[in-house]
C-alpha positions in Angstrom: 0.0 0.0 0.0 3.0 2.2 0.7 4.8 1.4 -2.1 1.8 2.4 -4.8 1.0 5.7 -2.4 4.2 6.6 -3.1 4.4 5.5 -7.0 0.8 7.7 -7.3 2.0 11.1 -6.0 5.4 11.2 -7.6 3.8 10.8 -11.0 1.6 13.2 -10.0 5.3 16.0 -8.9 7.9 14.7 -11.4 6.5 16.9 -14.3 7.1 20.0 -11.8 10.7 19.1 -10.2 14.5 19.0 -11.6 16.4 16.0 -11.8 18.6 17.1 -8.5 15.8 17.4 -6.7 14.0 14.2 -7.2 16.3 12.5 -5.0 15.6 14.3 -2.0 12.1 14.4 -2.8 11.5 10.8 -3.0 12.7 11.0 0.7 10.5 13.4 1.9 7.6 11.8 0.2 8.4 8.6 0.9 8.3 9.8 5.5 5.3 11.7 4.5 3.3 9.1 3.3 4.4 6.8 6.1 3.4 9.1 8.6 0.1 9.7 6.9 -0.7 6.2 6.7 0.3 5.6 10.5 -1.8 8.5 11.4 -5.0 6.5 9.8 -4.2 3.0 10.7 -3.9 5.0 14.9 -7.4 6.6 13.8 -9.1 3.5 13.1 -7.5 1.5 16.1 -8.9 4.7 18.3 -12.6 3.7 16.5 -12.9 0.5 17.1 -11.7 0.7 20.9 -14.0 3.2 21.3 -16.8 0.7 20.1 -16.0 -1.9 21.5 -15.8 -0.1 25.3 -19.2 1.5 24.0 -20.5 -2.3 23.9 -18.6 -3.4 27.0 -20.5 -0.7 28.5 -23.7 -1.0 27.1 -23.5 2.6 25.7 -24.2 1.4 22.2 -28.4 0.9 23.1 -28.5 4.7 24.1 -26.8 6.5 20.9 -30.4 7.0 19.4 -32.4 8.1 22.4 -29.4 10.2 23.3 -29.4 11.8 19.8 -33.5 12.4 20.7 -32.6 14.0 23.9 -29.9 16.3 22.5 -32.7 17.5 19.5 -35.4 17.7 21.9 -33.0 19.9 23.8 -32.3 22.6 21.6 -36.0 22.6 20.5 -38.0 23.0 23.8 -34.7 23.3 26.3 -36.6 21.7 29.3 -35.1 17.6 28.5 -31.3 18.9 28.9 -32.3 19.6 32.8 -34.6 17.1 33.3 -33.1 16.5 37.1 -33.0 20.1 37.5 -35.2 20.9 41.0 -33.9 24.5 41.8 -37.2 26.3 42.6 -36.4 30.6 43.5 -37.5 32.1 45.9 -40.8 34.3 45.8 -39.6 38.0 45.7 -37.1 39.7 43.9 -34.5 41.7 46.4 -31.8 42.0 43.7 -31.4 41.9 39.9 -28.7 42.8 37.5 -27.9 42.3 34.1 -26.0 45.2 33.4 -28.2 46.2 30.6 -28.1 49.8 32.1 -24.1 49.8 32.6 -21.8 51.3 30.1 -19.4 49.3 28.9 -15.7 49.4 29.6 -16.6 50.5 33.1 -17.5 48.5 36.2 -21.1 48.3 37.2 -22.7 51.5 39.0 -22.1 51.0 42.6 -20.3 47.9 42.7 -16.9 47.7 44.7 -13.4 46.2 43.9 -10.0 46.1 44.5 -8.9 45.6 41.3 -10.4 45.7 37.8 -13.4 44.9 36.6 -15.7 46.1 32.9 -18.9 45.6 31.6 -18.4 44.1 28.1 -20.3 42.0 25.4 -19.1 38.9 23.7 -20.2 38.3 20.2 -21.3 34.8 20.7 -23.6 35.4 23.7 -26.5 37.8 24.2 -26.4 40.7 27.1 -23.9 42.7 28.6 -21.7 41.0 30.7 -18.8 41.9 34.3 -15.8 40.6 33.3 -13.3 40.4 35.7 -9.4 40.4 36.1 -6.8 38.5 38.6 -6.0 39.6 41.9 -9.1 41.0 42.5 -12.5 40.9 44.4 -15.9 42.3 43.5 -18.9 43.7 45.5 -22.5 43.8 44.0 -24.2 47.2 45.0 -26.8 45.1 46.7 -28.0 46.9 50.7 -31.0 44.4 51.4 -30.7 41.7 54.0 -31.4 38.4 52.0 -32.9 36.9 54.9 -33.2 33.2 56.2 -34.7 31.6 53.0 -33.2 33.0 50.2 -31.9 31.8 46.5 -29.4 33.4 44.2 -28.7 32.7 40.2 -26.6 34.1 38.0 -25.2 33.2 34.4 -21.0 32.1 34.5 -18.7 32.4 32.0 -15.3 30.9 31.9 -13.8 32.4 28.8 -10.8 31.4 27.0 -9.1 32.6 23.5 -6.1 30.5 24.0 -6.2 26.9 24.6 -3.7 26.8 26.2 -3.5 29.3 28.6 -4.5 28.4 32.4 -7.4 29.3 34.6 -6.8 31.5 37.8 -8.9 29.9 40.6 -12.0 31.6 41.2 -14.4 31.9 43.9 -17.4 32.9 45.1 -20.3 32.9 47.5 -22.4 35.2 50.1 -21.7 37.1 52.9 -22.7 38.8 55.7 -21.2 42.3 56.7 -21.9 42.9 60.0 -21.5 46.3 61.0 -20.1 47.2 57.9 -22.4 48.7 55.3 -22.4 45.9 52.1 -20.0 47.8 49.9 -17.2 48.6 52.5 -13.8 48.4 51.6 -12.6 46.0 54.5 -14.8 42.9 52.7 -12.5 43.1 49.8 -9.9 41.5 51.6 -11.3 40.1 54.3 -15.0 38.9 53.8 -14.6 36.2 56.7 -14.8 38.0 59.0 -18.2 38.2 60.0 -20.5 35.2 58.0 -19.4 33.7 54.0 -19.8 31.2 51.9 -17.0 30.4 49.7 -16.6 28.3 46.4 -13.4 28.1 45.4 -13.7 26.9 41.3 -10.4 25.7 39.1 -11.2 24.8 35.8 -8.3 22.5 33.8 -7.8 20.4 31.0 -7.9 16.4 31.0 -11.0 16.2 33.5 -8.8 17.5 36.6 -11.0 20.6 37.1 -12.2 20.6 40.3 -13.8 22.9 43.4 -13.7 23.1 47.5 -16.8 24.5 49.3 -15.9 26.5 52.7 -17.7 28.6 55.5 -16.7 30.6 58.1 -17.8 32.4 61.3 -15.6 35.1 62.7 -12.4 34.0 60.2 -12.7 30.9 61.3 -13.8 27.8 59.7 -17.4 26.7 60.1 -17.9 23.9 57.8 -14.9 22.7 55.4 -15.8 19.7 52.3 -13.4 17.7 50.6 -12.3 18.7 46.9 -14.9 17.6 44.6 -13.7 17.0 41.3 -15.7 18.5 38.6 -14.1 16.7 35.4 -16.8 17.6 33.1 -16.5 21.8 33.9 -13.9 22.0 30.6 -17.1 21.1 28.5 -18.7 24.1 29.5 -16.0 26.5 28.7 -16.9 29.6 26.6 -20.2 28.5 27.2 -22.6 30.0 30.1 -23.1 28.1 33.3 -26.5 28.9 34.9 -25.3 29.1 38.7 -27.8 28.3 41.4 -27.5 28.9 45.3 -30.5 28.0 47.7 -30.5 28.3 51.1 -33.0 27.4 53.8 -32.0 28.3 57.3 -29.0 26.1 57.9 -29.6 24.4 54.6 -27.2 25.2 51.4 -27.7 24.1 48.0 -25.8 24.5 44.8 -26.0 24.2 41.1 -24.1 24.3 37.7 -26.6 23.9 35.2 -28.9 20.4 36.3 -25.9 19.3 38.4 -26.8 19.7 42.0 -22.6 19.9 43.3 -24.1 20.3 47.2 -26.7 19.7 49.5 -25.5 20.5 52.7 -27.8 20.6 55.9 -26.1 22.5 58.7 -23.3 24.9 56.6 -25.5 27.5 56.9 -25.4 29.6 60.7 -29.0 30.4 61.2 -28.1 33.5 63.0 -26.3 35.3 60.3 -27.8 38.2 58.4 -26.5 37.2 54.8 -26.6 40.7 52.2 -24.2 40.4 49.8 -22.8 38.5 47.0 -19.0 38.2 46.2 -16.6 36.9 43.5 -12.7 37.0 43.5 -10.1 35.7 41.3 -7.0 34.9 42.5 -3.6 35.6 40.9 -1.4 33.0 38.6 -3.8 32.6 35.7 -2.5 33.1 32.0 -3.1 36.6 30.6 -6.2 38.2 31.3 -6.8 39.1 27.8 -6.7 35.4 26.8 -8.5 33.8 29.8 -10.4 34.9 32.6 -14.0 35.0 33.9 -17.5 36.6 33.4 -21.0 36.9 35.1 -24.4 38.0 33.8 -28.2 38.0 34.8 -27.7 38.3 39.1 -31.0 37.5 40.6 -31.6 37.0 43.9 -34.9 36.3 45.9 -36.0 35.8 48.9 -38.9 33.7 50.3 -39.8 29.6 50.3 -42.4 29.3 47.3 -45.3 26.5 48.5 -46.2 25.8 45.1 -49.4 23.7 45.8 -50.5 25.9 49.0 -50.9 29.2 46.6 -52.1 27.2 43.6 -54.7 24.7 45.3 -56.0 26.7 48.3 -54.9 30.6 47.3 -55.7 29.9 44.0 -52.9 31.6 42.4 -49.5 31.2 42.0 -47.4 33.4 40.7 -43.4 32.8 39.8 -39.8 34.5 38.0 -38.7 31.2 38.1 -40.0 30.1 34.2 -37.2 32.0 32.1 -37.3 32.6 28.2 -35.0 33.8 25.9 -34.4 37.7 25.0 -37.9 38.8 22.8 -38.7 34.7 22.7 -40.9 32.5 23.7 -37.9 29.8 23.9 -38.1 28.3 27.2 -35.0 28.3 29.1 -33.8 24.6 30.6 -33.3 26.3 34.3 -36.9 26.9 34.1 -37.8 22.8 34.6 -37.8 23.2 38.2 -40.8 25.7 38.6 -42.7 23.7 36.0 -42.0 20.2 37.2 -43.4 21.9 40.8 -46.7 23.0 38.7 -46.8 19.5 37.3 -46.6 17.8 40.5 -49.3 19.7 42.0 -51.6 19.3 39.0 -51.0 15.3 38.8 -52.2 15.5 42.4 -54.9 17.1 42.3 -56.2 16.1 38.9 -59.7 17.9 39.2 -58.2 21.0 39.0 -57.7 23.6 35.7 -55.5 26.4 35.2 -55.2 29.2 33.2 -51.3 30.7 32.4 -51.7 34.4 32.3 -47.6 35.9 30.9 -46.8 39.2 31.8 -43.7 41.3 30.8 -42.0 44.4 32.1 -43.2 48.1 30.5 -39.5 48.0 27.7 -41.0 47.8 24.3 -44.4 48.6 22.5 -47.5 47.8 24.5 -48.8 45.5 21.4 -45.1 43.6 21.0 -45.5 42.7 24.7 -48.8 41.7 24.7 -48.3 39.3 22.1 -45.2 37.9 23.6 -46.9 37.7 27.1 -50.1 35.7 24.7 -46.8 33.4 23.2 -45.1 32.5 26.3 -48.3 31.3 27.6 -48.8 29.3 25.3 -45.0 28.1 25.4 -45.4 27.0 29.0 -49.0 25.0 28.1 -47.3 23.1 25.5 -44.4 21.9 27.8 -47.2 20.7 30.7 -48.5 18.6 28.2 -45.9 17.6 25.7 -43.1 17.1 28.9 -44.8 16.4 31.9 -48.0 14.8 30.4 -50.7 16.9 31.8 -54.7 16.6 29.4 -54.8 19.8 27.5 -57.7 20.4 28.4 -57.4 21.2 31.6 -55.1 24.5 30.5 -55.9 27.5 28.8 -53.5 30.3 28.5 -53.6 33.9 27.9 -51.3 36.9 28.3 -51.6 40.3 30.0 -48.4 42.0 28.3 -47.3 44.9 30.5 -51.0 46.1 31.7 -51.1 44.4 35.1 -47.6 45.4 37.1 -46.8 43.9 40.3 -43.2 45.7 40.7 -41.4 49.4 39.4 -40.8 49.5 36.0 -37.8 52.0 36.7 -36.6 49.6 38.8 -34.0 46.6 38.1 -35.5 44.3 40.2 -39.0 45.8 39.3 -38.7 44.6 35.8 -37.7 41.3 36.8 -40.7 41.0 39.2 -42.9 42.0 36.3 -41.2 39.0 34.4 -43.5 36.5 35.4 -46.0 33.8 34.7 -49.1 33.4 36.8 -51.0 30.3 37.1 -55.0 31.1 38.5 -57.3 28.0 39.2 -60.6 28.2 37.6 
């Protein structure tokens, strides 16, 4: 096979080359098409491995239905986090994304030691903080986030180079004490009083991996083991939807559908938690090739009781189903609010609802109202098509911006105004 490779694509040169060079030539070609073919024959060794561990492992069944999943995915979003249970908490205290902000600057009245800009990446929608090594970042937040509380926002790990290395990150809530929320002492030393911190290193080879920590007073309260998080490096320059839930003592977090922790007693009851933090440490590759960014903060406060406001309120009203920008795309981090309404409607199977969507006041009153009328109808189709639920028991509707429950000046008034109500008829 070698022998006629090599025959073929001299034929194909001689016409161009001198005599003196043919002899070299023949050479060169000759380790070329050796190396050519070992590179195949490696190829197809690598294939059928691969299959044959697929088999060992009973992988090969799944290659359809996963194919299914991964279409049904980028269709209706909700299969992708189909063990995602993250449910938000009630009211809005806190939202931010940035929209507002000019870019190149940091956001208004957010704190650091260091650098930080709002930016935009072609690739992704919204304006985005990126931040820069040896430095820690304040939101302007001043409300306590009480006992019950859950905070989300969007994570990017960017990075231009491949080969340039991650600078650990971390981040997590805190409480200031006596300090007000922004005050320059929690730069360097948020411990002090109450914090959670998550310290994240992303690497190659599915090494990646994370530590959980809080403290009381600068010293430790709870400490974890290093989890290892090999499957991070598929998610980089791509957002990570970043949920935190905490119930009294209780913490929970989430990347996307992966619940990382569930922790019972990390939490000290008595702490009055009001801000959120990141920090980057130092020893990263250049910022302009690798580095970090965060988008869409929202935090609320609150313990929804999805079938006590539904079945004997008679309304339930929730942030938690998200879409995308001017869409009635349904966003996978939504599947825990709607597999809550599901629940409660499998339960009590006598009962109909009608989906009212609402919007904030940006836009035309007419573009709203028919996006509020097409979200609706989004979220009907996925309690029947996803969760099973008889059509007929849903009908759907939209309000568009006429029926405000927060300030449409307002951040977190918008996001309020965001939502999707569900009234028993």
């Amino acid at each position: 096979m070698k022998h006629s490779s090599y025959t073929i694509i001299l034929a194909v040169l001689l016409p161009f080359i001198s005599q003196a060079q043919l002899k070299g030539l023949v050479k060169k070609v000759q380790n070329k098409v050796e190396q050519k073919v070992e590179q195949r024959i490696d190829k197809k060794i690598d294939q059928e491995v691969e299959k044959t561990l697929d088999e060992i492992e009973g992988k090969g069944s799944d290659k359809k239905e996963n194919a299914a999943d991964k279409n049904s995915a980028n269709t209706g979003g909700i299969k992708s986090y189909s063990k995602y249970d993250f449910v938000p908490g009630e009211k809005i205290i806190y939202s931010n994304d940035f929209s507002a902000d000019n870019a190149g600057e940091l956001p208004i009245g957010w704190n650091t030691n260091g650098n930080g800009v709002v930016a935009s990446f072609s690739s992704l929608p919204g304006k985005w903080v990126q931040f820069y090594q040896n430095a820690t970042y304040l939101t302007d937040n001043v409300d306590s986030f009480t006992q019950n509380f859950t905070v989300e926002f969007d994570l990017l790990l960017r990075r231009d180079n491949p080969k340039a290395a991650f600078p650990m990150m971390a981040f997590g809530v805190l409480s200031s004490g006596d300090l007000t929320t922004t005050d320059n002492k929690l730069l360097k030393e948020y411990v002090n009083y109450f914090a959670v911190e998550l310290k994240v290193q992303p690497y190659d080879n599915k090494t990646s991996h994370m530590h959980l920590e809080t403290f009381q007073e600068k010293k430790r309260y709870l400490n974890t083991d290093i989890k290892k998080f090999g499957e991070l490096e598929n998610h980089f320059n791509k957002p990570i939807h970043v949920a935190m839930q905490v119930q009294k003592e209780r913490l929970r977090i989430w990347f996307n559908e992966e619940k990382l922790y569930d922790l019972p007693k990390a939490i000290d009851a008595n702490a009055i938690i009001n801000q959120l933090y990141f920090s980057v440490k130092r020893y990263g590759g250049s910022d302009s090739e690798v580095g970090y960014a965060i988008s869409n903060i929202k935090i609320a406060k609150g313990l929804p009781d999805t079938r006590h406001k539904l079945v004997e309120e008679g309304k339930f009203s929730t942030t938690g189903i998200l879409f995308e920008v001017n869409s009635a795309t349904i966003k996978p981090e939504s599947n825990g609010v709607l597999k809550e309404v599901a629940d409660v409607l499998k339960k009590f199977n006598d009962i109909k609802v009608l989906i009212v969507g609402h919007t904030d006041a940006d836009g035309s009153d007419a573009a709203n109202l028919e996006l509020s009328k097409k979200r609706a109808e989004a979220v009907k189709q996925v309690l029947t098509s996803e969760f099973g639920i008889d059509a007929t028991r849903i009908s759907a509707d939209g309000k568009g911006e006429k029926e405000p429950v927060g300030d449409n000046k307002t951040k977190e008034g918008k996001t309020q105004n965001r939502r999707v109500e569900f009234i028993k008829q």
